[in-house]
DOZA-53640 format. One line per field, with one value per atom (N, C-alpha, C): residue number from 1; residue in one letter; atom name; x, y, z. Coordinates in steps of 0.1 Angstrom, whole numbers, plus 2048, in hexadecimal, padded with zeros to 3 digits. Layout:
n	NUM / ...
res	a / ...
atom	CA / ...
east	X / ...
north	Y / ...
up	Z / ...
# end
This chain:
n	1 / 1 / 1 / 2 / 2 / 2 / 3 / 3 / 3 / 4 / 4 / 4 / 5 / 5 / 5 / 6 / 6 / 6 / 7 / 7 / 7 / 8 / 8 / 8 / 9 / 9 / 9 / 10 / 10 / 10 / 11 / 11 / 11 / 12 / 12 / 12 / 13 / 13 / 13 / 14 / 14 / 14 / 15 / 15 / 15 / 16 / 16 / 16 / 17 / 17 / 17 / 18 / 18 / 18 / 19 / 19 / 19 / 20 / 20 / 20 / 21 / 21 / 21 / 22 / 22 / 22 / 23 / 23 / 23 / 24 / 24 / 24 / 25 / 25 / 25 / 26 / 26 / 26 / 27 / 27 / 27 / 28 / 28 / 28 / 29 / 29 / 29 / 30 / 30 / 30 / 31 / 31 / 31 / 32 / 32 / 32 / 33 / 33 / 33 / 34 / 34 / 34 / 35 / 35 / 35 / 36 / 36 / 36 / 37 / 37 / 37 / 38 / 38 / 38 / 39 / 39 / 39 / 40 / 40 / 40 / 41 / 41 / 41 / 42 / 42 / 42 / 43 / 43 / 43 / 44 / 44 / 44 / 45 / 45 / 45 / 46 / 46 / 46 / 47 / 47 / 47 / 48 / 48 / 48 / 49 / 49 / 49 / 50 / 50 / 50 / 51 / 51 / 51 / 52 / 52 / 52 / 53 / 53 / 53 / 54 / 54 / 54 / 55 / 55 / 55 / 56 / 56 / 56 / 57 / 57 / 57 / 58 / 58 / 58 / 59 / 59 / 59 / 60 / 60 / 60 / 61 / 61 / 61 / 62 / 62 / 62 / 63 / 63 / 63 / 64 / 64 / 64 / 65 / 65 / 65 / 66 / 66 / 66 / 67 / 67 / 67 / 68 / 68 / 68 / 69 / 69 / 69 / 70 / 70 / 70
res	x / x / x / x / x / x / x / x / x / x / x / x / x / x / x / x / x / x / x / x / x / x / x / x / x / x / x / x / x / x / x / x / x / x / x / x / x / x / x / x / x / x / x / x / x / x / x / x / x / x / x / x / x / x / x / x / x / x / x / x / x / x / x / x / x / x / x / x / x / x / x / x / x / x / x / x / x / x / x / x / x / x / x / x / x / x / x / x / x / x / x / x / x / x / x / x / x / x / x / x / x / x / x / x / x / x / x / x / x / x / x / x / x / x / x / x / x / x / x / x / x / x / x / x / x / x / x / x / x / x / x / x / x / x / x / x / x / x / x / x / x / x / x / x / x / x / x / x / x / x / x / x / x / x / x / x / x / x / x / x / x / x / x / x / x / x / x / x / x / x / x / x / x / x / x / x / x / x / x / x / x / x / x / x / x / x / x / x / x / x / x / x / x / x / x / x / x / x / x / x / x / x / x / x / x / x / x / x / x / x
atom	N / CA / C / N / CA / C / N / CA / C / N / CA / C / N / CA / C / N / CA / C / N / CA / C / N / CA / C / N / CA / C / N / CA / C / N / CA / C / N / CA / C / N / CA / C / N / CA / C / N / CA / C / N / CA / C / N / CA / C / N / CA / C / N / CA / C / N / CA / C / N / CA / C / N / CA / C / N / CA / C / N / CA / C / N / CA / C / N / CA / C / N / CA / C / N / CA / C / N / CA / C / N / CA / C / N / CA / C / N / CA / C / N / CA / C / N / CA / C / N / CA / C / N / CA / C / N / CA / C / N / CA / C / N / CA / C / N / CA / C / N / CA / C / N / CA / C / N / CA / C / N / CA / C / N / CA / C / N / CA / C / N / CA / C / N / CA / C / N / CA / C / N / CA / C / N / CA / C / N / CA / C / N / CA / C / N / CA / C / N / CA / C / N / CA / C / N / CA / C / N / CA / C / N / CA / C / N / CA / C / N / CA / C / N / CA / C / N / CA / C / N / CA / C / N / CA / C / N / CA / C / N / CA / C / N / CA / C / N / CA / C / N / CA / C
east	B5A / B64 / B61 / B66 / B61 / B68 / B67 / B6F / B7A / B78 / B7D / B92 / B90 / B98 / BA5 / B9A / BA3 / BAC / BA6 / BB0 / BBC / BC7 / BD3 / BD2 / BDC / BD7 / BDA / BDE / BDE / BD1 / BCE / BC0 / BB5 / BB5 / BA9 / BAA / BB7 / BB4 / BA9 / BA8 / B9E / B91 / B90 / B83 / B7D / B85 / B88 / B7F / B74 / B6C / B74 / B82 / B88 / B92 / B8B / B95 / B93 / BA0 / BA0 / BAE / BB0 / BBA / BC9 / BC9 / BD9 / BD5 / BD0 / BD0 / BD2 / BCC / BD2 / BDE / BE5 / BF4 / BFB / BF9 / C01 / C03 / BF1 / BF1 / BFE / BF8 / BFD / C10 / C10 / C1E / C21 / C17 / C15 / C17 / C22 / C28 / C1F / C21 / C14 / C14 / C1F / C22 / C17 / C11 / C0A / C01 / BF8 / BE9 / BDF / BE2 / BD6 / BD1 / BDC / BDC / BD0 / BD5 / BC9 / BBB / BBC / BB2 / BA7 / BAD / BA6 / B9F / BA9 / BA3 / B98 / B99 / B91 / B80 / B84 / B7D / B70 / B7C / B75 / B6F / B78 / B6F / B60 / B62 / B51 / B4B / B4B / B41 / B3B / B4B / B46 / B3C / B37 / B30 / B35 / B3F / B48 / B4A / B4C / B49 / B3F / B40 / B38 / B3D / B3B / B42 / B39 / B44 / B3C / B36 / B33 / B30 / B2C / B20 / B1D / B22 / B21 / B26 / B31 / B39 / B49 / B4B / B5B / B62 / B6B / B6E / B76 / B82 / B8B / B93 / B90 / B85 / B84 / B7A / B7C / B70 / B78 / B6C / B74 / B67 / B6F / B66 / B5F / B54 / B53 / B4D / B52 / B4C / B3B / B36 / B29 / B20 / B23 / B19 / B19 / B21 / B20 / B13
north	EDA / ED9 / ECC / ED2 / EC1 / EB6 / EAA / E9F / EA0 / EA4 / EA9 / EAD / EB9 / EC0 / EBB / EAE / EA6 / E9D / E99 / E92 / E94 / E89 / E92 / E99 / EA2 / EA7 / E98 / E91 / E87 / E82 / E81 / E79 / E7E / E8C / E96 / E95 / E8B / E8C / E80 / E78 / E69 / E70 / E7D / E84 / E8C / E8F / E9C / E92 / E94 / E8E / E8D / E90 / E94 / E84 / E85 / E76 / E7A / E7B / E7C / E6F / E6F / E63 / E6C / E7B / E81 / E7F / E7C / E7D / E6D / E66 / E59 / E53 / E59 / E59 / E5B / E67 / E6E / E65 / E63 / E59 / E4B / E44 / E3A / E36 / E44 / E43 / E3F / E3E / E3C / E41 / E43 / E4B / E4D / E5B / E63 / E53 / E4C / E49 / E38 / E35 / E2B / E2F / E38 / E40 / E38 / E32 / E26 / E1B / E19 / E0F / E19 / E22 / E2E / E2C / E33 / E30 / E20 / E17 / E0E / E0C / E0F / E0E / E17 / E25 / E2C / E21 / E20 / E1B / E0C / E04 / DFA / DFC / E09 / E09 / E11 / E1A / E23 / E12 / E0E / E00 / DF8 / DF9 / DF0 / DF6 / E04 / E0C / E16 / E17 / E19 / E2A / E2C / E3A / E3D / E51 / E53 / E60 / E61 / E72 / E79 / E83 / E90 / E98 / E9C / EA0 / E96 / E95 / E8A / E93 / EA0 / EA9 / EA7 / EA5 / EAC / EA2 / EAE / EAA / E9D / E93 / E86 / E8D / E96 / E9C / EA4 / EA8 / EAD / EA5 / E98 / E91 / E8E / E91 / E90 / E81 / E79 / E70 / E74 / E6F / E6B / E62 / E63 / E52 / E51 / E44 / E43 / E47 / E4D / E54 / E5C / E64 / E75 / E7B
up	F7F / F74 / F6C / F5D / F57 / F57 / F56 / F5A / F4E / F46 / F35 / F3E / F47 / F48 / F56 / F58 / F64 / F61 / F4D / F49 / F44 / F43 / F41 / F31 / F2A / F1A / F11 / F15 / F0D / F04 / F12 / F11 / F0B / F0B / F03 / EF5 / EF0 / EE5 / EDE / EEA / EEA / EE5 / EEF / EF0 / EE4 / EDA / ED0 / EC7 / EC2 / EBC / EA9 / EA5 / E96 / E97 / E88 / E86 / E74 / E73 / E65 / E61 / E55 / E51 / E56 / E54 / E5A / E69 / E6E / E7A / E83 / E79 / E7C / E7A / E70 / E6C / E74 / E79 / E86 / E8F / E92 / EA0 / E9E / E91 / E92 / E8E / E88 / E83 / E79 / E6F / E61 / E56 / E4D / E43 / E3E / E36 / E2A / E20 / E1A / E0E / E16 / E1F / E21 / E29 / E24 / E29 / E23 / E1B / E16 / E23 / E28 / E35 / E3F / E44 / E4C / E43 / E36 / E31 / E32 / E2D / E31 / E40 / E4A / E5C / E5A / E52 / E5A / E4F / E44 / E37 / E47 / E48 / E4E / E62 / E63 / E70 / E6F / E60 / E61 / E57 / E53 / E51 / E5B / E69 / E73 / E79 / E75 / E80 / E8F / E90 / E9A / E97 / E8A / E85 / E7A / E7C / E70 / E6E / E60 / E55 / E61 / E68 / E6B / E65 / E56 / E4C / E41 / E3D / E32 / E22 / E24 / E16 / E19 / E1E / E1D / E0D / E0E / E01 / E07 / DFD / E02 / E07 / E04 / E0C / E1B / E1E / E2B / E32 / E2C / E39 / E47 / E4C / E5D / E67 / E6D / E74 / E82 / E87 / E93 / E9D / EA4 / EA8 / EAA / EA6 / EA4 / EAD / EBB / EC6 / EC7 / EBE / EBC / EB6
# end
């Protein structure tokens, strides 16, 4: 069995390779009306190298991240 399914569901979402800006909202608790704040994290963690656009075509509305060992 994979080690994936030993974890509790919390935690699979660590594993879930999708990071978009609604998705970090959620996480963080971040109103729609200060998505600029998300945007920047996601803005400065793909510079740090830490991520990268799962899609280099996507439209700036459907870009989705993932982390840089993917």
């Amino acid at each position: 069995m994979s080690k994936v399914f030993d974890l509790p569901p919390k935690d699979w979402e660590v594993l879930k390779p999708r990071l978009e800006n609604s998705v970090l909202r959620e996480r963080f608790g971040v109103d729609e009306k200060n998505k600029a704040i998300i945007s920047r994290i996601i803005k400065e963690t793909k510079e740090a190298g830490y991520i990268k656009l799962s899609d280099e075509n996507a439209a700036p509305k459907m870009r989705r991240y993932i982390p840089y060992w993917a």
